[in-house]
C-alpha positions in Angstrom: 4.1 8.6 23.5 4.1 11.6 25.6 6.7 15.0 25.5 7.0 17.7 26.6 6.2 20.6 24.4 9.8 22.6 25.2 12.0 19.3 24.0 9.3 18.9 21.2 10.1 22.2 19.6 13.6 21.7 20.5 13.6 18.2 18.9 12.1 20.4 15.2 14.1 23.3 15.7 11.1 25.6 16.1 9.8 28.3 17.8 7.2 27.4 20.8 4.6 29.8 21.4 1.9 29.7 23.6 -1.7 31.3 23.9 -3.9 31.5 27.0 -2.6 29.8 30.2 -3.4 26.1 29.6 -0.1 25.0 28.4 3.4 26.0 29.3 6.8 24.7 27.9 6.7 21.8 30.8 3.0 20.6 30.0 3.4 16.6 28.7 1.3 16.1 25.9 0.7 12.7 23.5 2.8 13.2 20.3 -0.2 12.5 17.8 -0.3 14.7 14.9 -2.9 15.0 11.8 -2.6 17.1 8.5 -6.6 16.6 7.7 -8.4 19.4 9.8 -11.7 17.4 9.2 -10.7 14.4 10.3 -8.5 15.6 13.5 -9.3 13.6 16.9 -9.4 15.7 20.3 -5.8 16.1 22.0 -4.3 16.1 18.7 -1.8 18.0 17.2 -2.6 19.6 13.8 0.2 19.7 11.2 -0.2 22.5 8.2 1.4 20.7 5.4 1.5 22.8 2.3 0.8 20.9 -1.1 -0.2 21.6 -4.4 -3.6 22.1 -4.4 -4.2 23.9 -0.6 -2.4 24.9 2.1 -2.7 23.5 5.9 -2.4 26.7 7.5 -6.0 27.8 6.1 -7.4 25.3 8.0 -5.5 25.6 11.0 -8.3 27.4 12.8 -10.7 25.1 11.5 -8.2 22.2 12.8 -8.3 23.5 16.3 -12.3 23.9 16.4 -12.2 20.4 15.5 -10.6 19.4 18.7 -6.7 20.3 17.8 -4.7 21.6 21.0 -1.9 22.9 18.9 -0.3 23.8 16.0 3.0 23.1 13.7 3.1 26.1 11.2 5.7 27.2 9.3 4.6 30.7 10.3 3.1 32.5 13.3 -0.7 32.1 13.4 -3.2 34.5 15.2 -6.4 32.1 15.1 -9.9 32.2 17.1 -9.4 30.6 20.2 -8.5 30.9 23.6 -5.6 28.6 24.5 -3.5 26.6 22.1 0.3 26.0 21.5 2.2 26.5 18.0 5.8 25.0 17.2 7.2 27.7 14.3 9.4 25.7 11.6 11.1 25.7 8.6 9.1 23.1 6.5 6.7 21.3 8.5 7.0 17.9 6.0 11.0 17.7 7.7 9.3 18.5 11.0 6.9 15.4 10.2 10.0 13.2 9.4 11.6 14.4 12.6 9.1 13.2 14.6 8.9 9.7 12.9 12.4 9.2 13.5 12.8 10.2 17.0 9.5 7.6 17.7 11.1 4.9 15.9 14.5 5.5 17.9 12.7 5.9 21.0 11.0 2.3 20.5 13.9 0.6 18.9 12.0 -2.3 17.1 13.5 -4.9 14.4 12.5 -2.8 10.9 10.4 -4.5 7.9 10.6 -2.6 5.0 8.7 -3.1 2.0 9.3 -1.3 -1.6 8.0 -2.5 -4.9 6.0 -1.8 -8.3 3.0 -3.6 -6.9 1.9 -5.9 -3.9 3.4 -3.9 -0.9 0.2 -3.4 0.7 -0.7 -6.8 0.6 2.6 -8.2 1.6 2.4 -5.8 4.7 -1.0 -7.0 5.8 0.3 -10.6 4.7 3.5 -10.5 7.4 1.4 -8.5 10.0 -1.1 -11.2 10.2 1.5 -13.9 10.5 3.4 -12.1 13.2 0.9 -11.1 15.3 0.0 -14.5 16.2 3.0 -14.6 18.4 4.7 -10.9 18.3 4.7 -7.7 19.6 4.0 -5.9 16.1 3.3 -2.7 14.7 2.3 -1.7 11.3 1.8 1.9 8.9 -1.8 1.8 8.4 -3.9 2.3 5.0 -1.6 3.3 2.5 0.7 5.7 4.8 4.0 4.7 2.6 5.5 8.3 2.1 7.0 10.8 3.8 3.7 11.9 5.3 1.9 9.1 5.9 5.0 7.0 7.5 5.3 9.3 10.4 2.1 9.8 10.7 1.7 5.8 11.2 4.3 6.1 14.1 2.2 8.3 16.3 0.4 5.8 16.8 2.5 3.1 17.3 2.2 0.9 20.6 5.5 1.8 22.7 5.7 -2.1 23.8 6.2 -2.5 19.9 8.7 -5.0 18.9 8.7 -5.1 15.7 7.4 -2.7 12.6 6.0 -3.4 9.4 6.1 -0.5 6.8 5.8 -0.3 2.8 7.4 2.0 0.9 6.7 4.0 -1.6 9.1 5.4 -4.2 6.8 7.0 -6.9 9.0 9.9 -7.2 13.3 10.5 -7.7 14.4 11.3 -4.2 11.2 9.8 -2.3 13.1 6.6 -1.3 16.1 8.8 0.0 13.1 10.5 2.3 11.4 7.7 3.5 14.7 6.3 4.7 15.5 9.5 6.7 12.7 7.9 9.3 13.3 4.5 8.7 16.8 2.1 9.1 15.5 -1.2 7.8 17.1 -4.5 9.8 15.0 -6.2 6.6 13.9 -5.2 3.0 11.8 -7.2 0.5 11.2 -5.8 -2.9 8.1 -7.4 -3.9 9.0 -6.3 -8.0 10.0 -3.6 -10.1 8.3 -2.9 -13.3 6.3 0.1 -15.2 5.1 2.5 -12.4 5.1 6.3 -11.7 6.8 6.1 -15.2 5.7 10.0 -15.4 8.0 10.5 -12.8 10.5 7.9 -12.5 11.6 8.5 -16.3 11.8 4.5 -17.4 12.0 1.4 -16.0 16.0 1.9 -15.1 14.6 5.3 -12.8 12.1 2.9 -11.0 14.9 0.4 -10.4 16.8 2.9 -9.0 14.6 4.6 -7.3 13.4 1.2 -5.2 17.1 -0.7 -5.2 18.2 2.2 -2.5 15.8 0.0 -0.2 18.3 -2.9 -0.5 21.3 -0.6 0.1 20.2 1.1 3.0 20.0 -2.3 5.4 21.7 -1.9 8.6 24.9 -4.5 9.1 24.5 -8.1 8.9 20.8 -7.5 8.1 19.0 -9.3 4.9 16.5 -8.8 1.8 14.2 -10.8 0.7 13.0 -10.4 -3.6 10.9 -11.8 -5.5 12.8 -13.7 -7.9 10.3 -14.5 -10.5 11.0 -10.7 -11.2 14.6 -10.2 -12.9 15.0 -6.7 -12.1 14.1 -7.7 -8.1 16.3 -10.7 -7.8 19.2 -8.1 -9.2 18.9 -6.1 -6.0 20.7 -8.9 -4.4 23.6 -7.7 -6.2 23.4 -4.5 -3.3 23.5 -6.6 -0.3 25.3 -8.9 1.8 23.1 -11.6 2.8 19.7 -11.8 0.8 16.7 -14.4 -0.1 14.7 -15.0 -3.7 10.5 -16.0 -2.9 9.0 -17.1 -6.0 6.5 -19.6 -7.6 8.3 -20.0 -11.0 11.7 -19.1 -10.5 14.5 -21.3 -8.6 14.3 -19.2 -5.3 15.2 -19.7 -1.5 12.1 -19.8 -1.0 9.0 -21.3 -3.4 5.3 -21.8 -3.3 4.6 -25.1 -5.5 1.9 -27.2 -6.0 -0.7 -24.8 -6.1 -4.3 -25.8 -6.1 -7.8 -23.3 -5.8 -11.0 -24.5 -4.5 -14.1 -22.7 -4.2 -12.5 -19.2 -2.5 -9.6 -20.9 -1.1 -5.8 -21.5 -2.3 -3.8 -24.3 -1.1 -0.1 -24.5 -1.7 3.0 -26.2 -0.2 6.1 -24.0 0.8 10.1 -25.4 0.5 13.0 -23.3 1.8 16.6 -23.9 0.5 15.4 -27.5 -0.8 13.9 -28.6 2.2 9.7 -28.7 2.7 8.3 -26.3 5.2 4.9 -26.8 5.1 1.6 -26.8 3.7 -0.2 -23.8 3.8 -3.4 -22.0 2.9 -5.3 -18.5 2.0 -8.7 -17.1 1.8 -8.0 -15.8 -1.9 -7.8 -16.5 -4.9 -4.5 -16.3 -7.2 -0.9 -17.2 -7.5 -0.1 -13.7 -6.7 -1.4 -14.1 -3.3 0.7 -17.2 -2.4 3.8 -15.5 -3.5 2.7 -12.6 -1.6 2.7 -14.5 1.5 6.1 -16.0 0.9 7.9 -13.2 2.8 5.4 -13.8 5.8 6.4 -17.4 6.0 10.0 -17.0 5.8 9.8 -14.4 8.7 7.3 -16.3 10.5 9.9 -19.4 10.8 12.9 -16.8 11.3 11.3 -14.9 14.3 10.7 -18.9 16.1 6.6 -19.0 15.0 5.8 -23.0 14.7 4.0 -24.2 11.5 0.6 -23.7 13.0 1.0 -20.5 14.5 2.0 -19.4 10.5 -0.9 -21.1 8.8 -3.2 -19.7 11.7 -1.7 -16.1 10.7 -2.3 -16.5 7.1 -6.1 -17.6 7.8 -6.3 -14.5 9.5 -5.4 -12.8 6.4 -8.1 -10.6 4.2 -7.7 -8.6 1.0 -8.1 -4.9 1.8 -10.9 -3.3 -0.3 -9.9 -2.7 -3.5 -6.5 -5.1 -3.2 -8.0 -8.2 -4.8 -10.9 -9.1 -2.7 -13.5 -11.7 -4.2 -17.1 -10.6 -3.4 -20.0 -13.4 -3.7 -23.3 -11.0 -4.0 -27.3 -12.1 -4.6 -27.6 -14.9 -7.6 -24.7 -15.9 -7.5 -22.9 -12.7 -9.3 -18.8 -12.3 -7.8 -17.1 -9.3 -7.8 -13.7 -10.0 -7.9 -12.6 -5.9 -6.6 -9.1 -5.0 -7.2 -10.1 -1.2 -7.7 -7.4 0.7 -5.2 -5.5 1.2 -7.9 -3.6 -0.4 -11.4 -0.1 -0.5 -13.3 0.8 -3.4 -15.9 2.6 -5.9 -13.3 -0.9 -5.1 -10.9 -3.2 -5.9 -14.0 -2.0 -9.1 -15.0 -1.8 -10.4 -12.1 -5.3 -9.5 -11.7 -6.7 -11.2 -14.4 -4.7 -14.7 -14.0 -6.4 -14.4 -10.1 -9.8 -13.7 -11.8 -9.3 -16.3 -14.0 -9.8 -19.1 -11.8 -13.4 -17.9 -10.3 -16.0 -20.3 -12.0 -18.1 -17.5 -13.9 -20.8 -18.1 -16.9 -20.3 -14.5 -18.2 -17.0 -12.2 -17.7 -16.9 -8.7 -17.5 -13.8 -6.6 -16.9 -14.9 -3.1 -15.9 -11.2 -1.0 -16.7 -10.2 2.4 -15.7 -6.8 4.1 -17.3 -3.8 3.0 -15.9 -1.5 6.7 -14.6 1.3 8.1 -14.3 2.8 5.7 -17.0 4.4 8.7 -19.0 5.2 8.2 -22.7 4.4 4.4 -22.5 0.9 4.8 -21.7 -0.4 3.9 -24.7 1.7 1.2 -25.9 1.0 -0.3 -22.7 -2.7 0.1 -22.5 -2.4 -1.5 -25.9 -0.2 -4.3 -24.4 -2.9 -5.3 -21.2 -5.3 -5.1 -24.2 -4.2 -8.0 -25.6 -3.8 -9.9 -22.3 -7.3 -8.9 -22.0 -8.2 -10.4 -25.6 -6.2 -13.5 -24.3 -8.3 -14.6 -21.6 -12.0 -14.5 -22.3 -13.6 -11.7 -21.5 -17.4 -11.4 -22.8 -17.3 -7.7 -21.9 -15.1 -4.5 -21.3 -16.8 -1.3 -19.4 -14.4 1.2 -20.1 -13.8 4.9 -18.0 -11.0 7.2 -19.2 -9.0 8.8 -21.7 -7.2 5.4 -23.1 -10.2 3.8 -24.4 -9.5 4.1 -28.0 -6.4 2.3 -27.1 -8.2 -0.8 -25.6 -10.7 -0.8 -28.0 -8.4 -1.3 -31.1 -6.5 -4.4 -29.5 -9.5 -6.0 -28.4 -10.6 -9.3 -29.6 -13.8 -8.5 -32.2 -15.6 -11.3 -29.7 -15.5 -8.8 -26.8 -18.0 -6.2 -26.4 -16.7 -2.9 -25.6 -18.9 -0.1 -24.1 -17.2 3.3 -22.8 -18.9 5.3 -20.0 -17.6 9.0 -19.3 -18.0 8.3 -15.4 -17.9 5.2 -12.7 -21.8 6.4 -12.2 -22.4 5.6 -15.4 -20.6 2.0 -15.2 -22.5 1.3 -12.0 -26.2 2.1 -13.5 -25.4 0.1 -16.2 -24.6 -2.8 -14.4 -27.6 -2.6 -12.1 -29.9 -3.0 -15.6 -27.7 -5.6 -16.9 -25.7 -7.8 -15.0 -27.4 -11.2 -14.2 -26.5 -14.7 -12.2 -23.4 -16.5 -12.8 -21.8 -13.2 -14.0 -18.4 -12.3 -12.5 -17.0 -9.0 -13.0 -13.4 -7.8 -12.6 -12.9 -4.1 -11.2 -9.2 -2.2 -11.7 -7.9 1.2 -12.5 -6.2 3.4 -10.9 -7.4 5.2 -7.9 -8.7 8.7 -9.7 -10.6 6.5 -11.7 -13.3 6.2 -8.6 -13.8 2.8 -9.4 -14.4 2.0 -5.9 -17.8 3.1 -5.8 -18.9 0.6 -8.5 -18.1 -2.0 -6.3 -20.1 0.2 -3.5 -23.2 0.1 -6.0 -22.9 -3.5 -6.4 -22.3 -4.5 -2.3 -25.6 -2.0 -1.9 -27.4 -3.1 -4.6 
């Protein structure tokens, strides 16, 4: 999308100056912005974000040696170089948000929203692939879910678009409320609400809070979709006008039944309101998965895709690294790599999807689950003894909660703490052998990522 630069300072409410003679207020140029100076792309536009640990405008010099052509500062900036523009704001994240919301009015597509505990990432990807077989559809990319990242997703949305996918995130009181000052959903799903950002959120009410705003910010004669083998989810119906349960367990709108695995592969059959829709299939592995792609079926059939079209969509489908991705490596050892990141809904569902790889030898290599407040322990205790419950051989263990694995562990498991991933992944290298299978999660500081980097490499 291209603007002038006059309408966009007057669109933030800033102050345009200009340096050198290249640019004037009429000069068009592609509204793309970035807030990483080392990562900025020629011809963009580089945003100085001030956060906790640094401070965008020190790098705004670097930003424009990288290839930036401008600036938005929240002060005046004399830097090293010849010709570039600056926009003067307030608070630069409200400028960010500005420009995410006059994009998405600009393109004017149908809305998906997606909030939850766990599983928005996947359920994204999930109805992205679906729709694409047939649709005009756009999509945040990564895990852009805040107030950052979502508007940063729309500069470089496809002004065709017809529809946009986005998840989410409410880790914070008051993140929702910003999110939703880019966004007007025409459809929310909640994929669950349970023990995250507990640090933040307070208890499990503040998270249900925090995500049920989702449901009450639809437009008009708009719906939800929940998951309603989650009670707490299914109660967000209780907000909205017009709204559909997906579950595997519970009696929902929408249910995945008859669910069989074989080899990599999961096969299930789909009914909606009572009536059979289909039989359906994913390149995964666990129940999760098919009741992740619940919501993409539904919309598939709503938005006039035919049966194929939908299974072709979902065979499309891949886990993102990290998000529950099965990995056959030399001699027969799997990786089953669900390392992006962990909270109790996110763990259990791990292990009941790694429990259906044929292994000889299970290993569960664990980081600490964050920003669980005053229930970490007990509920590093409780996954623990979901752990103990489902025959593990082994536990490789990095982070400050080990003692509270340890002591709930089955006296049959063998538990080894490391103080680093580096450590975990030498180890394995010297010990893991064929037919072993190891499960990777923790949360994202815990680097777990590069033991599964080791492993691919090894």
């Amino acid at each position: 999308m291209k603007i002038k630069l006059f309408h966009l300072a007057q669109l933030l409410g800033g102050k345009l100056i200009i340096n050198g003679d290249e640019y004037s207020p009429f000069t068009p140029i592609e509204l793309s912005l970035n807030v990483d100076s080392r990562k900025i792309k020629d011809g963009e536009v580089f945003v100085c974000i001030r956060g906790i640990n640094s401070n965008g405008h020190d790098f705004a010099e670097d930003a424009l040696k990288n290839g930036a052509i401008g600036l938005i500062s929240e002060r005046e900036l004399k830097l090293d170089k010849d010709s570039y523009f600056q926009i003067v704001v307030s608070d630069t994240k409200e400028a960010l948000k500005k420009v995410g919301k006059f994009i998405l009015d600009e393109v004017n597509p149908v809305q998906i929203c997606i909030t939850g505990s766990a599983g928005k990432t996947t359920v994204k990807e999930l109805i992205y692939s679906v729709l694409s077989t047939k649709l005009n559809i756009s999509k945040t990319f990564g895990n852009f879910n805040t107030p950052i990242g979502l508007p940063l997703s729309l500069t470089k949305i496809n002004m065709n678009t017809k529809y946009f996918v986005a998840e989410i995130s409410a880790s914070y009181p008051g993140e929702m409320d910003e999110n939703l000052s880019i966004v007007t959903p025409d459809i929310g799903i909640i994929t669950n609400i349970g023990e995250s950002h507990l640090e933040f959120l307070g208890d499990i009410n503040g998270v249900f809070a925090e995500k049920v705003k989702l449901a009450k910010a639809l437009k008009e004669n708009c719906f939800l979709l929940v998951n309603g083998d989650n009670l707490l989810s299914r109660s967000a119906l209780n907000f909205v006008s017009s709204g559909y349960s997906y579950g595997i367990k519970s009696l929902s709108n929408i249910i995945g039944e008859n669910i069989v695995f074989n080899g990599s592969f999961t096969y299930f059959d789909v009914t909606i309101n009572g009536k059979k829709a289909g039989s359906f299939s994913l390149e995964t592995l666990g129940e999760h998965f098919v009741l992740n792609s619940l919501p993409a079926i539904y919309l598939g059939f709503t938005f006039g895709l035919t049966s194929n079209e939908i299974k072709t969509g979902l065979l499309k489908f891949k886990p993102l690294p990290g998000r529950g991705r099965l990995l056959n490596l030399r001699d027969g050892i799997k990786v089953f790599d669900d390392s992006y990141n962990a909270n109790p809904l996110s763990f259990e569902a791990s292990i009941r999807a790694f429990d259906k790889i044929h292994k000889i030898n299970s290993i569960l290599v664990m980081g600490d689950m964050l920003e669980l407040g005053a229930k970490s322990d007990s509920l590093h205790r409780r996954i623990a003894k979901i752990v103990s419950a489902n025959s593990f051989n082994k536990v490789l263990y990095v982070g400050k909660y080990a003692s509270h694995i340890k002591d709930e562990l089955s006296p049959d498991i063998e538990f080894i703490q490391f103080n680093d991933s580096f450590a975990i992944s030498n180890y394995l290298k010297e010990t893991v052998k064929s037919g072993d299978a190891i499960l990777i999660k923790g949360s994202n500081s815990m680097n777990l990522e590069k033991v599964v980097e080791v492993l691919i490499n090894w």
